[in-house]
C-alpha positions in Angstrom: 0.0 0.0 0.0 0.9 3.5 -0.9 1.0 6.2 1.6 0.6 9.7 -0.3 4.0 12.4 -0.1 6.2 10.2 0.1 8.4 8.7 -2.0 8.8 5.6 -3.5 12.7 5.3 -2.7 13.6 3.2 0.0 14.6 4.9 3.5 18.6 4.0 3.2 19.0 5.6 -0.3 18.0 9.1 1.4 19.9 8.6 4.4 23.3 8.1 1.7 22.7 11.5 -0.1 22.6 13.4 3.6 25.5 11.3 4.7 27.8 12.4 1.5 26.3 15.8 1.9 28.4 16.3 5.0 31.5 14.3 4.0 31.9 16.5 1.3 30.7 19.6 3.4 33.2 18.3 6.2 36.1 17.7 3.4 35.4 21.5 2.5 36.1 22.8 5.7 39.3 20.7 6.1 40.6 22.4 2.7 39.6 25.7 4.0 41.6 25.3 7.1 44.9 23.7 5.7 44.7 26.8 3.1 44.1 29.4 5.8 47.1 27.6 8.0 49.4 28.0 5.0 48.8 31.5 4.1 49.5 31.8 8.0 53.0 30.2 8.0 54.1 31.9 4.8 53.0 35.6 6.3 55.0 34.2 9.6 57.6 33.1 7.8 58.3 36.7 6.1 58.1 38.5 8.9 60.5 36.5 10.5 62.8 36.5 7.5 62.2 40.6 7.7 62.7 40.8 11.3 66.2 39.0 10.9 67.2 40.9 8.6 66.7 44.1 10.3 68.2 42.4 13.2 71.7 42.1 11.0 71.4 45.4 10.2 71.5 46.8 13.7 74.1 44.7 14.8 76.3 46.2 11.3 75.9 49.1 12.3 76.9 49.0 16.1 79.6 47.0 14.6 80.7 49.9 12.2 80.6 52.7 14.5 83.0 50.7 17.0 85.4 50.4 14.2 85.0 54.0 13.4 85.2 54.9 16.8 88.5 52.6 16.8 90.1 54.5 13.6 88.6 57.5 12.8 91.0 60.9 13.1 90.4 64.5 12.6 93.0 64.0 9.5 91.0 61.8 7.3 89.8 62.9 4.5 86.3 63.5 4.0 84.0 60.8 1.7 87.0 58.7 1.6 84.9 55.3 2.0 86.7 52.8 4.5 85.1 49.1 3.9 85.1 46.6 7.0 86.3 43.3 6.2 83.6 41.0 7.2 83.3 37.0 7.6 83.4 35.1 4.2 80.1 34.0 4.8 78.6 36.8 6.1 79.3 38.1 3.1 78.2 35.6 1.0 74.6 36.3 2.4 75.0 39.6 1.4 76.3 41.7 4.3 78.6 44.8 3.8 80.1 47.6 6.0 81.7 50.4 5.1 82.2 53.9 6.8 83.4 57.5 6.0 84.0 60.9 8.1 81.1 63.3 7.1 82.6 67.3 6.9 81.5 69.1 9.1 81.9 73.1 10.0 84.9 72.3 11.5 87.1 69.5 10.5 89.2 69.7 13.4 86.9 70.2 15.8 85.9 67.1 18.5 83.8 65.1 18.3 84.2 63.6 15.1 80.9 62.6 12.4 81.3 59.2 10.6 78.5 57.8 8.1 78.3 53.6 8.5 76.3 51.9 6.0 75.4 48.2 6.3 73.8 46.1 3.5 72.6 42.7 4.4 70.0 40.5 2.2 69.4 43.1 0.2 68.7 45.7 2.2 71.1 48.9 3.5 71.0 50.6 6.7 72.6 54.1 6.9 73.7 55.8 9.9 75.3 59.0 11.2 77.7 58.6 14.4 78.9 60.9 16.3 82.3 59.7 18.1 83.4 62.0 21.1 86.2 61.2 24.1 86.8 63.0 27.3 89.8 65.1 26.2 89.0 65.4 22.9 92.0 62.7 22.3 91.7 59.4 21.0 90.1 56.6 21.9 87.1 57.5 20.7 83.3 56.4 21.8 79.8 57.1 20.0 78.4 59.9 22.0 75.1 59.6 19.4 73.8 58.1 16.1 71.0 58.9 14.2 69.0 56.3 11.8 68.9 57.6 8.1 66.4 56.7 5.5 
């Protein structure tokens, strides 16, 4: 006998279709969750990348201005570039150093302004230092630096 609205399949076949409904429905939010954890990591993993290279860049130039600090003398000439030999694989991954004595007013006057530029990865770092001492006599310290753009 034939019971009206309903239909004529039998009770398992519907309960199939609703059952791959939400495998497929559960296999779509798995997908959407691996792709939102990857797009994650990769924007972790650049600003990790970033953040160690800015790192290197610091540490360059706290590196240069000691050596300027070290050799730097009211006689030097002005713009005359003095490149810091670095590691041979620290320079492989890109890194330089390299300062110079900036003029200023007075070229004989203490304290002394150097410019130190690092380059690491690809990117440079620029820096003015001023180097100072007690007497006005060497050794030298950096009194002051200022980040340039």
């Amino acid at each position: 006998m034939r019971q009206r609205g309903f239909s004529q399949r039998p009770i398992h076949a519907r309960r199939r279709g609703i059952a791959t409904f939400f495998a497929v429905a559960a296999l779509g939010l798995v997908a959407t969750a691996v792709l939102a954890m990857s797009t994650m990591l990769t924007i972790d993993h650049r600003r990790t990348r970033a953040a160690v290279t800015d790192a290197q860049l610091r540490q360059l130039l706290i590196a240069g201005a000691d050596v300027a600090a070290t050799h730097a003398e009211p006689g030097l000439d002005v713009s005359d570039w003095r490149v810091v030999q670095l590691p041979k694989a620290f320079s492989e991954l890109g890194g330089g150093l390299k300062w110079c004595r900036v003029k200023t007013p007075d070229a004989r006057a203490s304290p002394l302004t150097v410019l130190v530029v690092a380059e690491y990865g690809g990117q440079v770092a620029r820096q003015r230092v001023t180097l100072g001492s007690d007497n006005g006599e060497a050794p030298r310290r950096p009194i002051s630096a200022e980040w340039l753009p």
